[in-house]
N, CA, C and O atoms as a Tripos MOL2 file, in Angstrom:
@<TRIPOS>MOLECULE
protein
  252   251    63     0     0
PROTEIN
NO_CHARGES

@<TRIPOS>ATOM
      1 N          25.0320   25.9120   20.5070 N.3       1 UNK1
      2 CA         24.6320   24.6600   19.8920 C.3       1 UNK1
      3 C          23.1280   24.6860   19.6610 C.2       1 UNK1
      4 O          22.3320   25.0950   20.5060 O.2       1 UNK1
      5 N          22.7910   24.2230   18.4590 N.am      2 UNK2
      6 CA         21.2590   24.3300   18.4600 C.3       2 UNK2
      7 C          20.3860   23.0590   18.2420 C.2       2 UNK2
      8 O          20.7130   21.8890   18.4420 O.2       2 UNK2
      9 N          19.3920   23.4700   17.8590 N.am      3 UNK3
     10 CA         18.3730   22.4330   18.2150 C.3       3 UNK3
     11 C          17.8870   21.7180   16.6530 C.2       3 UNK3
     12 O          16.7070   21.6650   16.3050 O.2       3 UNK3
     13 N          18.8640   21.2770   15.9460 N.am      4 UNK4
     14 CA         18.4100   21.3370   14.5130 C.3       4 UNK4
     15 C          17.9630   19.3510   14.2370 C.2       4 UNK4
     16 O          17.7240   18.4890   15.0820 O.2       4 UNK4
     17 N          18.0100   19.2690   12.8340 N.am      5 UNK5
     18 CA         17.7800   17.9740   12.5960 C.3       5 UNK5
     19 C          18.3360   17.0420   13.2630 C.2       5 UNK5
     20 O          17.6340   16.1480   13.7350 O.2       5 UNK5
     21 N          19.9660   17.0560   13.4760 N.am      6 UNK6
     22 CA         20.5520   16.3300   13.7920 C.3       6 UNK6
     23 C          19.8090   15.6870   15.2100 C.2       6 UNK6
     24 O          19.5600   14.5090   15.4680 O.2       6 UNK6
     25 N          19.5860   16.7660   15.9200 N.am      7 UNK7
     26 CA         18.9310   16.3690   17.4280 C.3       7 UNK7
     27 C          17.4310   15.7420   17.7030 C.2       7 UNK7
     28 O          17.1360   15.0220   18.6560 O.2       7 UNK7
     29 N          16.6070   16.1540   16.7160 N.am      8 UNK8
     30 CA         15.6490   15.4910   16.4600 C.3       8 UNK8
     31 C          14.8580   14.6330   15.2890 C.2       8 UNK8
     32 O          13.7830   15.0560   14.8640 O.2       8 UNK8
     33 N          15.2060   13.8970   14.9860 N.am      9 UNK9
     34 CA         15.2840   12.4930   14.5080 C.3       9 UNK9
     35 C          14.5540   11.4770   14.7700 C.2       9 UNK9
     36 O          14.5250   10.3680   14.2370 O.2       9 UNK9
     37 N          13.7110   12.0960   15.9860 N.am     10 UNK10
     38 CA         12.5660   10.7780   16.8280 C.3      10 UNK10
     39 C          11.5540   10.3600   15.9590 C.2      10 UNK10
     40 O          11.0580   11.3020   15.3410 O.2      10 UNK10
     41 N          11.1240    9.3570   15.7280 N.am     11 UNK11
     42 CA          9.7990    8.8050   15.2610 C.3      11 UNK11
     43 C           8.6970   10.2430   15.6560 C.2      11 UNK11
     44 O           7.5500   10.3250   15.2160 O.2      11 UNK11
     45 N           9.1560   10.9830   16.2960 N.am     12 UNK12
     46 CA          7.9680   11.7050   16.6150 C.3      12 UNK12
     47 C           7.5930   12.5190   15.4910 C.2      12 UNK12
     48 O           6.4800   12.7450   15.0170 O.2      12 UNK12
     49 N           8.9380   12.9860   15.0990 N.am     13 UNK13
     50 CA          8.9890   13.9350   13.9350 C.3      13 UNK13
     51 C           8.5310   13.5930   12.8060 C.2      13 UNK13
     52 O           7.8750   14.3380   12.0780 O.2      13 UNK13
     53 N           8.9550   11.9810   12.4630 N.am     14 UNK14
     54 CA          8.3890   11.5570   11.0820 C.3      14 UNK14
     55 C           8.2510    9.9840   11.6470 C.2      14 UNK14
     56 O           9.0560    9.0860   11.8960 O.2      14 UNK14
     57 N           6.2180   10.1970   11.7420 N.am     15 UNK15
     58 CA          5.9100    8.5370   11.9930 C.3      15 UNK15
     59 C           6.4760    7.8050   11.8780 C.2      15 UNK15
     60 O           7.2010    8.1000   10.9270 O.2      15 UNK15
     61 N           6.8210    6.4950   12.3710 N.am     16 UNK16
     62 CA          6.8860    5.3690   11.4780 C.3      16 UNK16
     63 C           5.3910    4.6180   10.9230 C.2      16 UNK16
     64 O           4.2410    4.7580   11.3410 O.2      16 UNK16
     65 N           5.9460    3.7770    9.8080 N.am     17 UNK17
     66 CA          4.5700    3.0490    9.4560 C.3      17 UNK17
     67 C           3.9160    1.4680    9.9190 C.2      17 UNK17
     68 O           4.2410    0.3740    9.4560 O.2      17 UNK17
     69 N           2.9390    1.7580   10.9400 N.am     18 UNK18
     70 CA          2.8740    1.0510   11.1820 C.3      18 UNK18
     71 C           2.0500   -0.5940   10.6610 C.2      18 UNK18
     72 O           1.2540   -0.4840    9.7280 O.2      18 UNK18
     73 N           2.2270   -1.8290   11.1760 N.am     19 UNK19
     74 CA          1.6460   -3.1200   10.1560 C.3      19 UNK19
     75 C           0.2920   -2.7330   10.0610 C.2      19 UNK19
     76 O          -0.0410   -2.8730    8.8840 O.2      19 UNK19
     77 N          -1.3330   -2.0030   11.2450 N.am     20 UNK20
     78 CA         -2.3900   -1.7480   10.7310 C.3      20 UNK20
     79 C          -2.7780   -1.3360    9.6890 C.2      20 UNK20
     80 O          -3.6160   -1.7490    8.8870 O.2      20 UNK20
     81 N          -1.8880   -0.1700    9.7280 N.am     21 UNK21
     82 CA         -2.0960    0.4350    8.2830 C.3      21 UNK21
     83 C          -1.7940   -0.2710    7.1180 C.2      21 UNK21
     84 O          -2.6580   -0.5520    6.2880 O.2      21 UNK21
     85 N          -0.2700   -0.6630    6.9750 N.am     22 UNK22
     86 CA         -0.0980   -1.5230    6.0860 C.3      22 UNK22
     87 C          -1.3640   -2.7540    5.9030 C.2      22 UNK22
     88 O          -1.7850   -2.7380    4.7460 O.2      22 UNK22
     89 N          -1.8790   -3.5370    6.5560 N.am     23 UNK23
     90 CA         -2.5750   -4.2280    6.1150 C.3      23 UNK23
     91 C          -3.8800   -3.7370    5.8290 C.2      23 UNK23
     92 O          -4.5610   -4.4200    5.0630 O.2      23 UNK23
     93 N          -4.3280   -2.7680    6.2560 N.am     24 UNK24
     94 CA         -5.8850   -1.6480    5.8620 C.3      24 UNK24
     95 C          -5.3700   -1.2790    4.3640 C.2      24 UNK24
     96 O          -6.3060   -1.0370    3.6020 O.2      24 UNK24
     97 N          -4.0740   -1.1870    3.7850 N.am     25 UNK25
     98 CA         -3.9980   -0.0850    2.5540 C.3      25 UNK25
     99 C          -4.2480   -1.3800    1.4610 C.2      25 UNK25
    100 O          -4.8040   -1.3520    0.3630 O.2      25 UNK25
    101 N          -3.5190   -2.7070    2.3050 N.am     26 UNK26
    102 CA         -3.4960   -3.5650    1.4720 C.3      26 UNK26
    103 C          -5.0580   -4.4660    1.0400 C.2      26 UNK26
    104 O          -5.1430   -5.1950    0.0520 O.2      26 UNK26
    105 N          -6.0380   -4.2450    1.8860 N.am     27 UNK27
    106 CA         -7.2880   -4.6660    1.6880 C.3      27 UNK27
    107 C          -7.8550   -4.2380    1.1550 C.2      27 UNK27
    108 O          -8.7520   -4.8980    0.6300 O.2      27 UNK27
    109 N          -7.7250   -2.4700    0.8330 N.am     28 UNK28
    110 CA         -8.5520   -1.5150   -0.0450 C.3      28 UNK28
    111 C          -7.8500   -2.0340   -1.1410 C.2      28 UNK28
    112 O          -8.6000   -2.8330   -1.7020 O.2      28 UNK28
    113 N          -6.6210   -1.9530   -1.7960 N.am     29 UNK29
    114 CA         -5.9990   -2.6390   -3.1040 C.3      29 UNK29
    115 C          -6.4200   -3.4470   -3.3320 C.2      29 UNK29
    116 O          -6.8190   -3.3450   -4.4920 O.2      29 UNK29
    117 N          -6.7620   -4.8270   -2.7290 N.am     30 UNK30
    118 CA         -7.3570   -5.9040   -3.1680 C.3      30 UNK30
    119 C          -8.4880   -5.7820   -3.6370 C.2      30 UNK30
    120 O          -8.7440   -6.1510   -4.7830 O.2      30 UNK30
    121 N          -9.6560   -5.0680   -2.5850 N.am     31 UNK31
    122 CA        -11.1270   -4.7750   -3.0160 C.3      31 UNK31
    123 C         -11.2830   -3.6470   -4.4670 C.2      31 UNK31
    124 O         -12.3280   -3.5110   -5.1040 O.2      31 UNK31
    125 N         -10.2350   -3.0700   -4.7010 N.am     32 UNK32
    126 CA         -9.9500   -2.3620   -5.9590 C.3      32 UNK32
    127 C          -9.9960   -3.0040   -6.9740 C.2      32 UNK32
    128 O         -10.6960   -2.7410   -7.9520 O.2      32 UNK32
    129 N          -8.9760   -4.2580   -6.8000 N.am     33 UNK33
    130 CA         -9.1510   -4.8760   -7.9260 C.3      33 UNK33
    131 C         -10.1460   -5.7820   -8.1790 C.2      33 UNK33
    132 O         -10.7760   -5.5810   -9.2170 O.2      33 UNK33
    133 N         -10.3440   -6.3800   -7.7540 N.am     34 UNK34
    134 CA        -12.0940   -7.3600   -7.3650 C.3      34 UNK34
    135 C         -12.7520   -6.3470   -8.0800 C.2      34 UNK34
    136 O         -13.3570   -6.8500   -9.0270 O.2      34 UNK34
    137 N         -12.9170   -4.8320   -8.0080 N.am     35 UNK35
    138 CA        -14.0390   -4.3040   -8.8030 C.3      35 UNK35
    139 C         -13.7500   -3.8030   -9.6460 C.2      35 UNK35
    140 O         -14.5540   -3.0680  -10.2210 O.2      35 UNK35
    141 N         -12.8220   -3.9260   -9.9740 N.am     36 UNK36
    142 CA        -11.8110   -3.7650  -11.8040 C.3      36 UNK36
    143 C         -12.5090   -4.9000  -12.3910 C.2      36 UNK36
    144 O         -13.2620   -4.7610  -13.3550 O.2      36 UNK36
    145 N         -12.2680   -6.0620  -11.8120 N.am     37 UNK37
    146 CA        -13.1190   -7.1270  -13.0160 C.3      37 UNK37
    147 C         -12.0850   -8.2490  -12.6890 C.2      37 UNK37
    148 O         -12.0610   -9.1500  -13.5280 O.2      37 UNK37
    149 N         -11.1020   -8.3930  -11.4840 N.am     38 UNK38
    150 CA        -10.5520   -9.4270  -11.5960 C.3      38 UNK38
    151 C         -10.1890  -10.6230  -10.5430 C.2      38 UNK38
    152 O          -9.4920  -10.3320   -9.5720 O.2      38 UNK38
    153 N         -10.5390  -11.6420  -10.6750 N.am     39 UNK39
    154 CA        -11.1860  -12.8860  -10.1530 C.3      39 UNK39
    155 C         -10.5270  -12.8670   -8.5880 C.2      39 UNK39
    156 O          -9.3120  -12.7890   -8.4040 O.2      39 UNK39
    157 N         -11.5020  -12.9480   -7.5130 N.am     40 UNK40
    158 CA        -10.9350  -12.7940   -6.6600 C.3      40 UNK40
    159 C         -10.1280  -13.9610   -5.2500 C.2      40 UNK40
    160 O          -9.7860  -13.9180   -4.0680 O.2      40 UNK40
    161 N         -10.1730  -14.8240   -6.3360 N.am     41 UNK41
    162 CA         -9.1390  -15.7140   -5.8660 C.3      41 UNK41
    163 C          -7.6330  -15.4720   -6.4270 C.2      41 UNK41
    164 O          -6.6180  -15.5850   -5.7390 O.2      41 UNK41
    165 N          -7.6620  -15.2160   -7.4180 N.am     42 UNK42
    166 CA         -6.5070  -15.0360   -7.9610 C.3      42 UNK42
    167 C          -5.6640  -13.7660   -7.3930 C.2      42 UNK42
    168 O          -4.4410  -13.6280   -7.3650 O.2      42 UNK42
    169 N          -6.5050  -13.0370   -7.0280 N.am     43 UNK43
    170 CA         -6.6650  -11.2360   -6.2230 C.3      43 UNK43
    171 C          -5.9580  -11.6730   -4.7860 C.2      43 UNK43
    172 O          -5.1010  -10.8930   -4.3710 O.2      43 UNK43
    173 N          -6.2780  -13.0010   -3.8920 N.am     44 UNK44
    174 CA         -6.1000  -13.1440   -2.9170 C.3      44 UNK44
    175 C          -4.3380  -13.4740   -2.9440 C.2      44 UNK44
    176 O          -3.4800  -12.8420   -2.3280 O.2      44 UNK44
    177 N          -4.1570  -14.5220   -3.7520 N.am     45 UNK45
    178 CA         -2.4970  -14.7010   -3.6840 C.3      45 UNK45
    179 C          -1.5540  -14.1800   -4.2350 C.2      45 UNK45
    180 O          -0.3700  -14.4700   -4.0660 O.2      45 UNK45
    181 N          -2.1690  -13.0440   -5.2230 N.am     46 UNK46
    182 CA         -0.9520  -12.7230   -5.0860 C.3      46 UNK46
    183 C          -0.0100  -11.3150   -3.9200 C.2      46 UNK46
    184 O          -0.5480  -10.5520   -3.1180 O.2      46 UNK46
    185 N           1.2620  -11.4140   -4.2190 N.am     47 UNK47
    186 CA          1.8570  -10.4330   -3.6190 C.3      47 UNK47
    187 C           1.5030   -9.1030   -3.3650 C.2      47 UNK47
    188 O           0.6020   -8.4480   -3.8900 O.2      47 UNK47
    189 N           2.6250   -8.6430   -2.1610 N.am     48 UNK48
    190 CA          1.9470   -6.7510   -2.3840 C.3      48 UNK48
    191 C           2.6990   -6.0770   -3.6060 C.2      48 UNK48
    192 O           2.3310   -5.0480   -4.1720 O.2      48 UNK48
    193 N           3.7320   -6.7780   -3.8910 N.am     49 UNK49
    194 CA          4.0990   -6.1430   -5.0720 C.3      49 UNK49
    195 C           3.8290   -6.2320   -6.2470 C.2      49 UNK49
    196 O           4.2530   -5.4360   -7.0850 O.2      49 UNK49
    197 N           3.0320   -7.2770   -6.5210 N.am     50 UNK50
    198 CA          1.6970   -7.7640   -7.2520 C.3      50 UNK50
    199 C           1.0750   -6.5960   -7.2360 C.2      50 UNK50
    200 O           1.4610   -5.6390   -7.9070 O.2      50 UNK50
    201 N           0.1000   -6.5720   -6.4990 N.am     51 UNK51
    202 CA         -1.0230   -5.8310   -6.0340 C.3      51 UNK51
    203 C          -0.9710   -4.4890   -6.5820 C.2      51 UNK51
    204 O          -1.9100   -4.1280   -7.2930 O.2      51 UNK51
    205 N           0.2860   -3.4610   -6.2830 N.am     52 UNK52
    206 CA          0.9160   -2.7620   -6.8770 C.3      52 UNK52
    207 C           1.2180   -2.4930   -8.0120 C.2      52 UNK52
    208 O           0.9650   -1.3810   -8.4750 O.2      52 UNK52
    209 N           1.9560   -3.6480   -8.8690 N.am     53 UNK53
    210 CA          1.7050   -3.2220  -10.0610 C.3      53 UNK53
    211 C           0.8470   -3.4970  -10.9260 C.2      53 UNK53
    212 O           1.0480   -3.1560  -12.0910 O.2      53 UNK53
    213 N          -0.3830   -4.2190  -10.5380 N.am     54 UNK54
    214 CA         -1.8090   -4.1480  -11.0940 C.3      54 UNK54
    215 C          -2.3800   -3.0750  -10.9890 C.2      54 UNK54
    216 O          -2.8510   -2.5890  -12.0170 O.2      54 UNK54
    217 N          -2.4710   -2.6220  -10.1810 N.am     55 UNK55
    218 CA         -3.2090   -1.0310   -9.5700 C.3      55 UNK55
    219 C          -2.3700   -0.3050  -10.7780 C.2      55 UNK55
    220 O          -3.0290    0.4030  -11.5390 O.2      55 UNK55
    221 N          -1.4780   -0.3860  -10.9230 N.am     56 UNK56
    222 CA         -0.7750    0.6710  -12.0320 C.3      56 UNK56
    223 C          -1.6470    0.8750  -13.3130 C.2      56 UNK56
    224 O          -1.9790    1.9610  -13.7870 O.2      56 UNK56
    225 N          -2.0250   -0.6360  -13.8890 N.am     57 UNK57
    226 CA         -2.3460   -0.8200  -15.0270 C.3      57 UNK57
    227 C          -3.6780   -0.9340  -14.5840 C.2      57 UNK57
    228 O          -4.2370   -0.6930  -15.6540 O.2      57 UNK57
    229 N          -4.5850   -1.1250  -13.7880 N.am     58 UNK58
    230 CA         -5.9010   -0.9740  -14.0990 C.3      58 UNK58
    231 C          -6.9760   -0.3630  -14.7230 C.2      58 UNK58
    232 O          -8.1300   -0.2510  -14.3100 O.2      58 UNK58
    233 N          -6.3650    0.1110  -16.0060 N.am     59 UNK59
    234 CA         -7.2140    0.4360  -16.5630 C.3      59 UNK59
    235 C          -7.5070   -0.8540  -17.4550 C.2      59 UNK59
    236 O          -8.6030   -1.4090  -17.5290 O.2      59 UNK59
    237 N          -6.0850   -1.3230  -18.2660 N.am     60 UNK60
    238 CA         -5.3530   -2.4060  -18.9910 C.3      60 UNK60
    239 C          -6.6540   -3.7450  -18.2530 C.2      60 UNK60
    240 O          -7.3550   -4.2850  -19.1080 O.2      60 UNK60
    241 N          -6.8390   -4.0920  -17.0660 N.am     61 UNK61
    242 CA         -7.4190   -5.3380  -16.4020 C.3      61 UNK61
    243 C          -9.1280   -4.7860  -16.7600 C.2      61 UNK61
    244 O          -9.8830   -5.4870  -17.4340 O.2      61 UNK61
    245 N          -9.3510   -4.0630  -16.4530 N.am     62 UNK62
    246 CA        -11.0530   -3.7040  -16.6060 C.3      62 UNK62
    247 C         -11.4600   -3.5210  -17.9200 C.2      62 UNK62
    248 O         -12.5880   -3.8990  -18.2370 O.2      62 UNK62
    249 N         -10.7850   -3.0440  -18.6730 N.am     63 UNK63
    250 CA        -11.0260   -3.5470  -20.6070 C.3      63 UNK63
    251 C         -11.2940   -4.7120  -20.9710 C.2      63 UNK63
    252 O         -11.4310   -4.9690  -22.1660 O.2      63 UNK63
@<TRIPOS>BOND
     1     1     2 1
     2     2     3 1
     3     3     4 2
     4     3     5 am
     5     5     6 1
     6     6     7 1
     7     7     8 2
     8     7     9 am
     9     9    10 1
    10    10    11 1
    11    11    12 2
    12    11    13 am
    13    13    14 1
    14    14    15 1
    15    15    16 2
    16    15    17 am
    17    17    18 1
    18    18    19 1
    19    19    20 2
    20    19    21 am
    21    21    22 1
    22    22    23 1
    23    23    24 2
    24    23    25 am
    25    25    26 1
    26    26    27 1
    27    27    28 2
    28    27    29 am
    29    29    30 1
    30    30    31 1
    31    31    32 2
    32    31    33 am
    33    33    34 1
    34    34    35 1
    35    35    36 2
    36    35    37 am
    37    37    38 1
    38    38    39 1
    39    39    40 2
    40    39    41 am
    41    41    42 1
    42    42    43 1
    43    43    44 2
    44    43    45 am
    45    45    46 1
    46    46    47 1
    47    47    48 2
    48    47    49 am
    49    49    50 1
    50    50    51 1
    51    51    52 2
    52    51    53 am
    53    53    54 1
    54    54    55 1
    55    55    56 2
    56    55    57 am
    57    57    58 1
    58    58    59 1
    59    59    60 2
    60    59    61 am
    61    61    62 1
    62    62    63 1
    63    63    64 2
    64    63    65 am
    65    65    66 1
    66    66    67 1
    67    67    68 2
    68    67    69 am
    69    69    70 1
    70    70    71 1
    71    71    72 2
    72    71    73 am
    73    73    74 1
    74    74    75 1
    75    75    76 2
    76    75    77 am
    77    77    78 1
    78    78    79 1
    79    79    80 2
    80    79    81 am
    81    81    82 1
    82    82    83 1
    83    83    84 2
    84    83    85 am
    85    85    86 1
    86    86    87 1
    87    87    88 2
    88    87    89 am
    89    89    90 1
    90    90    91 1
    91    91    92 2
    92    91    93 am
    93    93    94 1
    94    94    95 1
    95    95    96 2
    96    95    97 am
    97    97    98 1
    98    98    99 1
    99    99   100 2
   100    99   101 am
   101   101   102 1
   102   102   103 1
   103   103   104 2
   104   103   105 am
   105   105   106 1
   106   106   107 1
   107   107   108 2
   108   107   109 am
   109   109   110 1
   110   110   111 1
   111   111   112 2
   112   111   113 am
   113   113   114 1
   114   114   115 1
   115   115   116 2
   116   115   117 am
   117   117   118 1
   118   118   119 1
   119   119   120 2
   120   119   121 am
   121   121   122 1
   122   122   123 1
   123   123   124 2
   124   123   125 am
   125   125   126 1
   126   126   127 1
   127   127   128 2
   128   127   129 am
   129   129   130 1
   130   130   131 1
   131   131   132 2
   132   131   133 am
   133   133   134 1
   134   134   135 1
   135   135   136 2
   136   135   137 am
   137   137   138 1
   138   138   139 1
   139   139   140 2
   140   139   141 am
   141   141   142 1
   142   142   143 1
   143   143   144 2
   144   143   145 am
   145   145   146 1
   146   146   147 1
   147   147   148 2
   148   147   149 am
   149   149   150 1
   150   150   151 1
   151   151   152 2
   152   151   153 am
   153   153   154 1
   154   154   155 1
   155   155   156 2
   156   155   157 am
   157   157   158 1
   158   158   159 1
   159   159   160 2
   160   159   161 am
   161   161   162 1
   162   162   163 1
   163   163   164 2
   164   163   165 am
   165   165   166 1
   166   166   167 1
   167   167   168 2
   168   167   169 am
   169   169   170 1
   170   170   171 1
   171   171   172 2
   172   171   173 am
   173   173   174 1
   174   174   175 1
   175   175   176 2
   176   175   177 am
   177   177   178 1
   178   178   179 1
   179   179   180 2
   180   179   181 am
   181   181   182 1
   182   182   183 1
   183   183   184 2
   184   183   185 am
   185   185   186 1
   186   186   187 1
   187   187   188 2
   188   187   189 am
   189   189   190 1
   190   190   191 1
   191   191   192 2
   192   191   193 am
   193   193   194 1
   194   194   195 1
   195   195   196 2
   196   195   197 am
   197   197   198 1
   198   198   199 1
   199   199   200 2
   200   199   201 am
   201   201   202 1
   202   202   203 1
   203   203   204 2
   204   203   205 am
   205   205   206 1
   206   206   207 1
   207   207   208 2
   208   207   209 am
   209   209   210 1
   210   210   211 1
   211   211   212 2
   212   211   213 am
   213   213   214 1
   214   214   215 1
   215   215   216 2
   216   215   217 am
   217   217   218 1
   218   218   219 1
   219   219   220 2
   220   219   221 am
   221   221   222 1
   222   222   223 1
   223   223   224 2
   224   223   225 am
   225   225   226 1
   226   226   227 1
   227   227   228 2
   228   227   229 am
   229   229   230 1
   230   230   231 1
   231   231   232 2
   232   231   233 am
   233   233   234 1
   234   234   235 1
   235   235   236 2
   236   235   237 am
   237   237   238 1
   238   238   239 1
   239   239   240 2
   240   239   241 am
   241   241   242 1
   242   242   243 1
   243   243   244 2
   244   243   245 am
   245   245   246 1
   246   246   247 1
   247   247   248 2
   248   247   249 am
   249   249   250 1
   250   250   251 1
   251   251   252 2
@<TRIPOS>SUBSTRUCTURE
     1 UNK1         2 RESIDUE 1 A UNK
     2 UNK2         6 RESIDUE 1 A UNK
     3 UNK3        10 RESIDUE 1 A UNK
     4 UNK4        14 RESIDUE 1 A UNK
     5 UNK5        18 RESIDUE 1 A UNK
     6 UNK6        22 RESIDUE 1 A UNK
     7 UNK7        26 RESIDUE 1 A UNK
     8 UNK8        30 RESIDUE 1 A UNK
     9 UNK9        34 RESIDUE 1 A UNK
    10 UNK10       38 RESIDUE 1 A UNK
    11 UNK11       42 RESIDUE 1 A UNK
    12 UNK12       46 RESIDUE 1 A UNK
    13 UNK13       50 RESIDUE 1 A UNK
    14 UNK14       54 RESIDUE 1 A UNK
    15 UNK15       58 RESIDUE 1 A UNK
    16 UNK16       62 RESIDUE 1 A UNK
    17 UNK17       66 RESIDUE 1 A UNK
    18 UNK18       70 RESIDUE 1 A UNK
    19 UNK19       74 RESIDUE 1 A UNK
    20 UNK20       78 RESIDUE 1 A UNK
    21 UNK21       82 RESIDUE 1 A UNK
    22 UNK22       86 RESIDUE 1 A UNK
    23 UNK23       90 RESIDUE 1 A UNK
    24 UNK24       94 RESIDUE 1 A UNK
    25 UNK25       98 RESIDUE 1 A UNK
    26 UNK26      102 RESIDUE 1 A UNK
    27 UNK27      106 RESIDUE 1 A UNK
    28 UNK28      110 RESIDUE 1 A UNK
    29 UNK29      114 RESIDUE 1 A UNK
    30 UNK30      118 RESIDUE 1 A UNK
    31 UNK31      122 RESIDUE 1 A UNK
    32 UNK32      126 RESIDUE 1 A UNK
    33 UNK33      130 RESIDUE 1 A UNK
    34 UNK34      134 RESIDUE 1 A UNK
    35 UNK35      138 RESIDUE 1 A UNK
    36 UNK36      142 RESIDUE 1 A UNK
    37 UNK37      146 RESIDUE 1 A UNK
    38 UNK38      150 RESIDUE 1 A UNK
    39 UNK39      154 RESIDUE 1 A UNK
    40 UNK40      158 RESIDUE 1 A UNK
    41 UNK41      162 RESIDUE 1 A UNK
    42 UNK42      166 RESIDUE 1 A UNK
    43 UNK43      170 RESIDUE 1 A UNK
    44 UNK44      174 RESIDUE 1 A UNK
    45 UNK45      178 RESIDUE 1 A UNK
    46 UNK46      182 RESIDUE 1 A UNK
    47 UNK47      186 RESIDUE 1 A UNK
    48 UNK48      190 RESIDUE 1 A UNK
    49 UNK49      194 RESIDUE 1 A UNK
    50 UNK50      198 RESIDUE 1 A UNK
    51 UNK51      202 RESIDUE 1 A UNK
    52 UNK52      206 RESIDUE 1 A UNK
    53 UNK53      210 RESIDUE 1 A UNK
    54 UNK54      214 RESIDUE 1 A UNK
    55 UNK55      218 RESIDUE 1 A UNK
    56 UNK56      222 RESIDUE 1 A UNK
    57 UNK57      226 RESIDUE 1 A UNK
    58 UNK58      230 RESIDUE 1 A UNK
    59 UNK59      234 RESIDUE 1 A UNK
    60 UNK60      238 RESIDUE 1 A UNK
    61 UNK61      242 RESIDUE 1 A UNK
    62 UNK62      246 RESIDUE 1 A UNK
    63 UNK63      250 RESIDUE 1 A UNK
């Protein structure tokens, strides 16, 4: 019997992700867009999936 995937499967092998990070990745996105050119109240509410697909198009927001 061996020692293959099946047996190791632990978080050890493949991190999980944890909320710090998630909220560090999500502050650099925000401050991204703030220096694209776009208003940073409006920057504050919206979503991460917002956030996301602005970053896509930022070129589209800084024109």
């Amino acid at each position: 019997m061996g020692t293959g995937r099946t047996l190791n499967k632990a978080p050890k092998t493949r991190p999980k992700k944890s909320p710090l990070e998630r909220r560090r990745r999500e502050k650099v996105q925000r401050a991204r867009l703030v220096a694209a050119g776009m208003d940073s109240e409006c920057v504050r509410k919206m979503t991460t999936k917002d956030l996301r697909e602005n970053l896509m198009r930022i070129a589209r927001i800084s024109a």
